[in-house]
N, C-alpha and C positions, 0 to 999 in steps of 0.2 A: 790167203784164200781169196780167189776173184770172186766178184759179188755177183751177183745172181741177175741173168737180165731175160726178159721175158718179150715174149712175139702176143700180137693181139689182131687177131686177123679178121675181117667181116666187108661187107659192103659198103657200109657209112652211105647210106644213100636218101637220107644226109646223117652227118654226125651228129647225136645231140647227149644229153647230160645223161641220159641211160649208159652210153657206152665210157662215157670217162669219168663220173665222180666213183661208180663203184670199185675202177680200176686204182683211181689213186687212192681212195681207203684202201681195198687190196696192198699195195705195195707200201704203207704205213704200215700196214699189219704186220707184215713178213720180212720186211728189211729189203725192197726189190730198187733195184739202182737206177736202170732202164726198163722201158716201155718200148718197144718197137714197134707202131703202128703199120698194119701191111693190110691195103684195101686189097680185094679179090676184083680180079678181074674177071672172069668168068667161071663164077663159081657152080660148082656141082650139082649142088642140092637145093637153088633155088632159082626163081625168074629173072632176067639178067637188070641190070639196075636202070631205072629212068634217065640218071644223071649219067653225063658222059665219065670216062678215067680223068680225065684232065680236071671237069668240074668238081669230081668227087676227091680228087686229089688237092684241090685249092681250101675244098671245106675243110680238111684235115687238117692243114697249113694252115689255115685261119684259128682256128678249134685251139692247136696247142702253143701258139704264138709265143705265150706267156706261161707254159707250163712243161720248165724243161724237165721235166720226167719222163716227158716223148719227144720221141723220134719218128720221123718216117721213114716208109721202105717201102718204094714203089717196082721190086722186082717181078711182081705177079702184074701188077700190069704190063708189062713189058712181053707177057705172053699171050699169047690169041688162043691160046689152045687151055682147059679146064685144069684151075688152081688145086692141087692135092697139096693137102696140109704134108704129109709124108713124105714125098717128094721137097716139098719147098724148105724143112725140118732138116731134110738128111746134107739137104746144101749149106744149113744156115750150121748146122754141126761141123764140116769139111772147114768154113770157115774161121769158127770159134777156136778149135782146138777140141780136142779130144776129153781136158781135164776141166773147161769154164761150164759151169753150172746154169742149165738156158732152162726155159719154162714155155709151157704155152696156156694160155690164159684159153677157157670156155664158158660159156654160161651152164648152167644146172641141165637143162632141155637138149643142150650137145650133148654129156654126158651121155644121157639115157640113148642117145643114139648114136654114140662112138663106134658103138662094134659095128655099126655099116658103111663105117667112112672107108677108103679105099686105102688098104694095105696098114689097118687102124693098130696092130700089132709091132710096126717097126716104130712108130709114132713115141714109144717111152723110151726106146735105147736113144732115141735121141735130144729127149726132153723131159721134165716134170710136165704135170696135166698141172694147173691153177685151177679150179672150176668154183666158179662166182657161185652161190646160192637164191636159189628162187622160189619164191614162196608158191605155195602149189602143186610143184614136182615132186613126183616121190620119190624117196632117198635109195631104192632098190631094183640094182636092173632086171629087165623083165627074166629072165632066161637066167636059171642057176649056173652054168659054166661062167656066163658076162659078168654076174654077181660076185663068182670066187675069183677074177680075174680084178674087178675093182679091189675086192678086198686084200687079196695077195700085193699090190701096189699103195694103199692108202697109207697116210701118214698123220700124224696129227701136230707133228713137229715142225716150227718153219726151219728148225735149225737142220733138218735132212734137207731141206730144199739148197742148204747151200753148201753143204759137206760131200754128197754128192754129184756129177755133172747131169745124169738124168733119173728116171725109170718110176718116180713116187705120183701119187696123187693125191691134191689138199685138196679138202671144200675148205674152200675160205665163205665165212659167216659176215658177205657184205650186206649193207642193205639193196633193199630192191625200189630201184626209180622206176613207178610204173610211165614210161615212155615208151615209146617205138617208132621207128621208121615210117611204118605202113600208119601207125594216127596221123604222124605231123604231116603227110603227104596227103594224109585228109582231110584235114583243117585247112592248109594251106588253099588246098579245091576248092574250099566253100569258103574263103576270107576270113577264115578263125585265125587268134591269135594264138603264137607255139611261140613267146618268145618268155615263159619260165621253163619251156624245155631245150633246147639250145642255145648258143653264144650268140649274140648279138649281132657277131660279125659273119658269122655262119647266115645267119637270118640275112641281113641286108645283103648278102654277096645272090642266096637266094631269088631275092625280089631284084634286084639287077640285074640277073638272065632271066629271069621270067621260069625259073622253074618251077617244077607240081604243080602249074595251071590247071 
């Protein structure tokens, strides 16, 4: 049986211990082999990022230095034109093989708004959903068809995440590091310290360019 390797897509604008300690409990939990970290380049659904690709590319690099349970995958950067998880999903499937069991990791808050992502239906033939839990969200999506369509996919077994290659969805039961992007880029504005919320080397590469002035 090939092991189970999972995509983790977002901005990282910067990366900090919100987005990687619940991942690596995550893949404790479930038996997950890889991580593929894959920053968005111009993503869909939000403001484009302060940090250039390159910069947001080196935080990455720095981030999992010493943590081979990631990898990088800068293929979305290599586009100009808007990151569709479905699209980037149905190439990273072409690649895999047809029978390798892949995943894509989300927070709780995606979930609830999965059914508005673009083409969010072909998304499970080509993967398992991972979806981290968050304390606050509610476990039920808004619309009864979204809701039967969670349910018709949900799983409570790690051992389907690796028996089959896609189609199931796990709430994985991580904890929640209240961090984010949008705080540390507000600390950093006003000379606060953010250095129990990211690596170290994340930080001083930070204060080296001068960025979130």
């Amino acid at each position: 049986m090939t092991a189970l390797k999972a995509l983790y897509g977002g901005t990282f604008d910067p990366v900090h211990y919100g987005h990687l300690k619940p991942v690596e409990i995550l893949a404790n939990l479930i038996g997950l082999s890889k991580v593929i970290i894959m920053p968005n380049n111009v993503p869909p659904h939000r403001p484009q990022p302060e940090a250039t690709s390159a910069q947001r590319t080196h935080m990455l690099e720095l981030a999992i230095a010493d943590k081979p349970l990631f990898e990088l995958d800068e293929r979305e950067l290599r586009r100009d034109t808007p990151s569709y998880t479905s699209e980037t999903l149905e190439e990273w499937r072409q690649e895999q093989g047809s029978t390798q069991p892949l995943a894509f990791i989300i927070g709780q808050d995606s979930l609830l708004n999965f059914p508005s992502w673009h083409n969010y239906q072909s998304i499970l033939k080509n993967a398992h959903l991972l979806v981290c839990r968050r304390p606050g969200y509610p476990m039920a999506m808004k619309e009864e068809a979204h809701q039967q369509w969670l349910e018709q996919h949900l799983t409570h077994s790690a051992d389907d995440l690796h028996l089959a290659p896609a189609g199931k969805i796990y709430l994985a039961e991580t904890p929640w590091f209240d961090i984010s992007a949008t705080l540390i880029r507000e600390r950093l504005q006003q000379g606060e310290s953010c250095a129990e919320m990211l690596p170290q080397a994340v930080l001083n590469y930070i204060h080296q360019q001068g960025l979130y002035q």
